[in-house]
N, C-alpha and C positions, 0 to 999 in steps of 0.2 A: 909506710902507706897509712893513710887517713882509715881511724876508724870505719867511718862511714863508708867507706869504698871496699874496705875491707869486707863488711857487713853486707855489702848490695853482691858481691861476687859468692861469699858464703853461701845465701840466697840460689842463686845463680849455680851453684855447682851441686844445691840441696835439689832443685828441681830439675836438674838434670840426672840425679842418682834417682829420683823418684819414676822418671820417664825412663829411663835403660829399665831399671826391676820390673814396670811394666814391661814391657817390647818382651823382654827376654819369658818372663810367665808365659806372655802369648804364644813366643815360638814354642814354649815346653809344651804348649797344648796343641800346637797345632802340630807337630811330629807326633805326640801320642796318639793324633786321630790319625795322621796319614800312616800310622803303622798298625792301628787294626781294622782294616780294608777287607775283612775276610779272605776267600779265596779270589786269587786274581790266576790271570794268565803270567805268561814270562814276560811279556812285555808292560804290564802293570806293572809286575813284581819292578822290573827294571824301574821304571818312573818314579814309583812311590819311595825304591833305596834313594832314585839322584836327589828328590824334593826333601826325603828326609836329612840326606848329608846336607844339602845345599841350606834347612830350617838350622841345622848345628852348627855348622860354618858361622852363619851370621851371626846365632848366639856368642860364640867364643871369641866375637871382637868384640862383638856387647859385653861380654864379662869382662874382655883387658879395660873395654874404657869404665868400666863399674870400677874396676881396679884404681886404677888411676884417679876417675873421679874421687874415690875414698879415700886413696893419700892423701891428696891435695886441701880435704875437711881435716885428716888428720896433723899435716901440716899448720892451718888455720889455729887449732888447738894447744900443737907444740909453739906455735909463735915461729915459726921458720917458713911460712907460706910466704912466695913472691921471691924467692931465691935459688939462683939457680944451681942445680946439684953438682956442677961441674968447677965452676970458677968461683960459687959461692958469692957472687956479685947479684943485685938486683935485677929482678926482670921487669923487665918496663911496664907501666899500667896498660897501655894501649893492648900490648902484648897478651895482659893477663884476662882484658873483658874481650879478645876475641878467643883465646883459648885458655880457660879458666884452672883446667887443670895440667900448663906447660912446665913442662920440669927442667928445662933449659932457657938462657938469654937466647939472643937471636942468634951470637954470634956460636954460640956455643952448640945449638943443633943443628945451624948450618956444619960446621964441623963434624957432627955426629954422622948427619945424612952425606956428608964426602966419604964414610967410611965404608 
């Protein structure tokens, strides 16, 4: 892969770690308000746990793709970014600026997602 492409998607997976650690802050604050509500009824109570679970849910995809986005810098680093973990063959560019941090060829998540 061309430096410069290289470079433009590094970019690219750096602004996207920078925008998950935002989102994810936000949800930390917004579950810490919806859990001190003072006294509620049972039916509050009810609402404020589903919004709380439902604020931590979305966190913890936000953290797998933080994950992922991190590899994928880390990858950049070791020199082994653009390769896919399975066949260890190239992942295509197209591939890599619409999902920056893919860790499978095409053919090779397709096979994934059959399992």
């Amino acid at each position: 892969m061309q430096a410069s492409k290289l470079e433009k998607l590094k970019q690219v997976l750096m602004e996207k770690r920078r925008s998950l650690l935002s989102e994810v802050r936000e949800r930390k604050t917004a579950t810490m308000e919806a859990s001190s509500d003072g006294i509620q009824d049972i039916a509050d109570q009810a609402s404020t746990a589903y919004t709380k679970e439902f604020l931590l849910s979305i966190g913890d995809a936000e953290r797998r793709l933080l994950r992922q986005v991190d590899e994928a810098l880390e990858k950049i680093k070791g020199g082994s970014y653009g390769l896919c973990e399975k066949c260890g063959e190239e992942i295509h560019e197209r591939r890599l600026e619409a999902l920056p941090f893919a860790k499978y060829c095409i053919s090779c998540q397709e096979e994934e997602e059959r399992r």
